[in-house]
N, C-alpha and C positions, 0 to 999 in steps of 0.2 A: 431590428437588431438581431446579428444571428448569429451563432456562437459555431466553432467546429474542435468536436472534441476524441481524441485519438483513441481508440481502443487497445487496452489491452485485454489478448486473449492467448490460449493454447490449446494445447489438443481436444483439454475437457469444456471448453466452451470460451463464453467471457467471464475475467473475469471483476470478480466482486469492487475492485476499486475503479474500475471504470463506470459502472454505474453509480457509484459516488461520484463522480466527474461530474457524468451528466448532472446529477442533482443540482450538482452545483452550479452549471450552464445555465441549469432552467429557470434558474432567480436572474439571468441577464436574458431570457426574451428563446427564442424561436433556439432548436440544437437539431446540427447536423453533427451526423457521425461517421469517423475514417477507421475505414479497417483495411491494412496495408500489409503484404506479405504475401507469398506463393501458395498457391493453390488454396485458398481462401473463402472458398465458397460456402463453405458450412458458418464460421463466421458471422459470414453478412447476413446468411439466416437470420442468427442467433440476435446481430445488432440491429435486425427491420424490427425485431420483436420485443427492444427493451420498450419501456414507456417513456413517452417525452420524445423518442427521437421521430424527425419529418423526415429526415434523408439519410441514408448511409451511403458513403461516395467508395467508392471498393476498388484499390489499387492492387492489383494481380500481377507478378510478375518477380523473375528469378531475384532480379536484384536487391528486393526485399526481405527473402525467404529467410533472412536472420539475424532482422532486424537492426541492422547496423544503423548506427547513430544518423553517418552524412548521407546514406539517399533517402533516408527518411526526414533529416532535417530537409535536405532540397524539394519533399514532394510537398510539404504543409509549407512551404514559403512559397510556390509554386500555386498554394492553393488558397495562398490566404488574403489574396486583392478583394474576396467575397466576403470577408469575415470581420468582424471586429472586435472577437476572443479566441484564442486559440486556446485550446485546454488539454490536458492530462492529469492523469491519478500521477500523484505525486509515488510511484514505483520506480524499481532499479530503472527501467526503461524510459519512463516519462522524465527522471532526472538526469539521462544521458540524453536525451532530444530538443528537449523544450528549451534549456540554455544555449543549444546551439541555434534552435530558430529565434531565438530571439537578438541574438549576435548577429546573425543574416539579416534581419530586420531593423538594426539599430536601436532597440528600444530596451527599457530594464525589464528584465523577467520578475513577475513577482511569484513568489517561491512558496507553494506549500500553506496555501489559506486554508483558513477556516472558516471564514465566514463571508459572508458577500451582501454589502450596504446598499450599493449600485451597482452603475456600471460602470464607473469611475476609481470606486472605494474598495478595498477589501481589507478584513482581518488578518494576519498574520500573525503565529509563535515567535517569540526571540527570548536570549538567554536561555537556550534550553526548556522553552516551554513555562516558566517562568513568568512570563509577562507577555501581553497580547496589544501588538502594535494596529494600530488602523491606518490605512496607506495609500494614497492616495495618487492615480497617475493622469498624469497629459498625453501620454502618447495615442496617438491613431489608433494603435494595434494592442492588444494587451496580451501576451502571452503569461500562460499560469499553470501551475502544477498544484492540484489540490490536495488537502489532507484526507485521505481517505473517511480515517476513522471522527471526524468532524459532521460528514454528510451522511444521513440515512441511503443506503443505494437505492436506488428506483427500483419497479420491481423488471422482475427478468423476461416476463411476459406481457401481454397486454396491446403492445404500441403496433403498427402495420406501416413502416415507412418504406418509402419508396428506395428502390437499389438502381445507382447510377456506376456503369463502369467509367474509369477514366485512364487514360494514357500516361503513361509510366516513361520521362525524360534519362536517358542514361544518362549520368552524373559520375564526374571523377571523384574515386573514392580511395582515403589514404591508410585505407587497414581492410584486412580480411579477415575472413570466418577462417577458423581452423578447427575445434573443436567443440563442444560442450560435455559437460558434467553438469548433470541433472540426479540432483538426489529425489527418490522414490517414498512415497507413504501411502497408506493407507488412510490415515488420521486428515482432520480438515488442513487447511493451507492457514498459517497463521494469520495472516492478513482479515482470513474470511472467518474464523474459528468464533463460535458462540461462547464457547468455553478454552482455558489456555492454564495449562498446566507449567509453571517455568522454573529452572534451580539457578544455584547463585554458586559461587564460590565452595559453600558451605556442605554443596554433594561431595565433594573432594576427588571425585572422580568421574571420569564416562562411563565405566560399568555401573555407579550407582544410579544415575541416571536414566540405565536401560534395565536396573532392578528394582527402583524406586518408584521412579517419575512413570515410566510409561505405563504398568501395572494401572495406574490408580488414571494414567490420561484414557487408556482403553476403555476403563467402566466407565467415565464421564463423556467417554466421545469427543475427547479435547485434541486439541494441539500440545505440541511439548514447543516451550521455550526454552531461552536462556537468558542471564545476564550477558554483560561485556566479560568480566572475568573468567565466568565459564567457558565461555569461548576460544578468547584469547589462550587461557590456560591448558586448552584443545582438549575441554573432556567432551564437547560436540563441535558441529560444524558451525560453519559463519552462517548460513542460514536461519539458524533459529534465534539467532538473537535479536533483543528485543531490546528498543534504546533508540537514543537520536543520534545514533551511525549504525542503526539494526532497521528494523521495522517498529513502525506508530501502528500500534493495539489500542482496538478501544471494545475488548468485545463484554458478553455481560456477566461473564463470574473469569476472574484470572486472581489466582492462588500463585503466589510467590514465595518458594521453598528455598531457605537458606539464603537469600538476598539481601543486603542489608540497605539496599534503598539509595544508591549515590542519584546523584541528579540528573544523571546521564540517562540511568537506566527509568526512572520515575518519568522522564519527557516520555517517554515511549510507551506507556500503562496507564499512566496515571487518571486517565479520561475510562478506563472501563468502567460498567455499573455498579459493579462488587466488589472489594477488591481482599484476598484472604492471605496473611503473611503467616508462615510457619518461621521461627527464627528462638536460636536461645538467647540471644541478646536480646535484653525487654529495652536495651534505648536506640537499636537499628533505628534508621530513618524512616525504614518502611512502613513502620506502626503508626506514621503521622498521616500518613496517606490510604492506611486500610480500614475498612468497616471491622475487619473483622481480625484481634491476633490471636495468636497461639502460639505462649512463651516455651519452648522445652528442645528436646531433643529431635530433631528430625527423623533419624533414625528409629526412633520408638512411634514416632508419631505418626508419621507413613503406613508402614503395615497396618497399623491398629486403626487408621482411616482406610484404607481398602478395605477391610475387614467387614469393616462398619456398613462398606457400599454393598 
């Protein structure tokens, strides 16, 4: 049984929730790896050298170079008569693909596991992370999107698999590249962040955020998050939020400032090792879910935790 599982990567290498993929491949048997996109060769490097993988299959070629859904869903349906899982990190990209190849393929996508029983079975969240369904398919082909923060990632070096180039089918395609906006940090990428510094509502605004929060994410070497409110409320961008319509964080200390824990935002945290709520409501939600609170002022309590660092 052999699994084929999609890489995501960019400039700085692969990254981190594709080797959760794999992890998760490697509980169904033998993992081949696709890395797809223009001029791609550093890459496939990078994917001969995770652990776990035997093959990385390396599709080169303009039509890729930015990552449009349909000639990526066309190249893995294209590729998947050898396969009997098809896989992605359940990321913005793995969730704009995988549903489509699984439409191509007639079969049900199952969506963002966590767990894997067989080859048959797997764990899924529903209700918001709430309850943990086990799910069970017939179909031939099993197309999946994994939960990242569920699977340890393999490590990043170690593996020697083989590099096979393969022929790129032009495909009619019903949308184009126009531009990107890519916001810039320094700080980890939330998805991969060991530590995650996040506000809620209760910063009351974007400058406090960037006089507050990142002061104290600097000394920790954290990521900055956000609630939904913060976001929507535009005191940062849609990037950093954290929730189940943001990104699933599972990293090992995330401190939650001014948040008061709706259900939304808790599916998206709530799996990290540590979890530290600053908040002056002592009945927010968030203190049912934290190791660690701290009833007061935010404001007061911020500084005088930098301070401390």
């Amino acid at each position: 049984m052999v699994s084929l599982v999609l890489i995501d990567f960019d400039d700085t290498g692969i990254k981190q929730p594709a080797r959760s993929a794999v992890a998760a491949a490697l509980k169904l048997g033998e993992v081949h790896a696709l890395v797809a996109g223009a001029g791609v060769g550093s890459a496939a490097q990078a994917a001969a050298k995770i652990a776990g993988v035997t093959k990385v299959l390396v599709a080169d070629d303009a039509s890729l170079g930015h990552a449009l859904a349909e000639p990526l869903a066309a190249l893995i349906v294209g590729l998947a008569g050898g396969y009997s899982h098809l896989l992605s990190a359940a990321t913005a990209s793995g969730k704009n693909v995988m549903p489509r190849v699984a439409a191509l393929l007639d079969v049900q996508p199952l969506s963002d596991i966590s767990d894997v029983v067989d080859a048959d079975t797997f764990v899924r969240p529903i209700y918001a992370g709430n309850a943990l369904a086990t799910v069970k398919s017939s179909d031939a082909k099993k197309v999946i999107t994994v939960r990242a923060s569920s699977f340890d990632p393999v490590a990043a070096e170690g593996g020697n698999a083989g590099i096979e180039n393969i022929t790129v089918a032009s495909v009619p395609c019903i949308s184009r590249y126009i531009s990107s906006e890519l916001s810039k940090s320094e700080r980890p990428e939330l998805t991969a962040a060991k530590i995650i510094v996040s506000g809620g509502r209760g910063m009351q605004n974007g400058e406090n955020f960037t006089k507050l929060l990142d002061p104290l994410a600097d000394r920790l070497g954290a990521a900055v998050g956000a609630s939904r409110a913060a976001v929507d409320a535009g005191y940062v961008p849609n990037d950093y939020q954290v929730g189940q319509t943001g990104k699933i964080v599972a990293p090992e200390l995330y401190i939650a400032v001014g948040i008061s824990g709706a259900i939304q935002h808790l599916a998206g945290m709530k799996d990290s090792k540590v979890i530290v709520a600053i908040n002056k409501d002592e009945d927010a939600p968030i203190f049912q879910v934290a190791d660690y609170g701290l009833v007061g002022d935010l404001f007061t309590i911020l500084p005088e935790l930098e301070k401390s660092l």
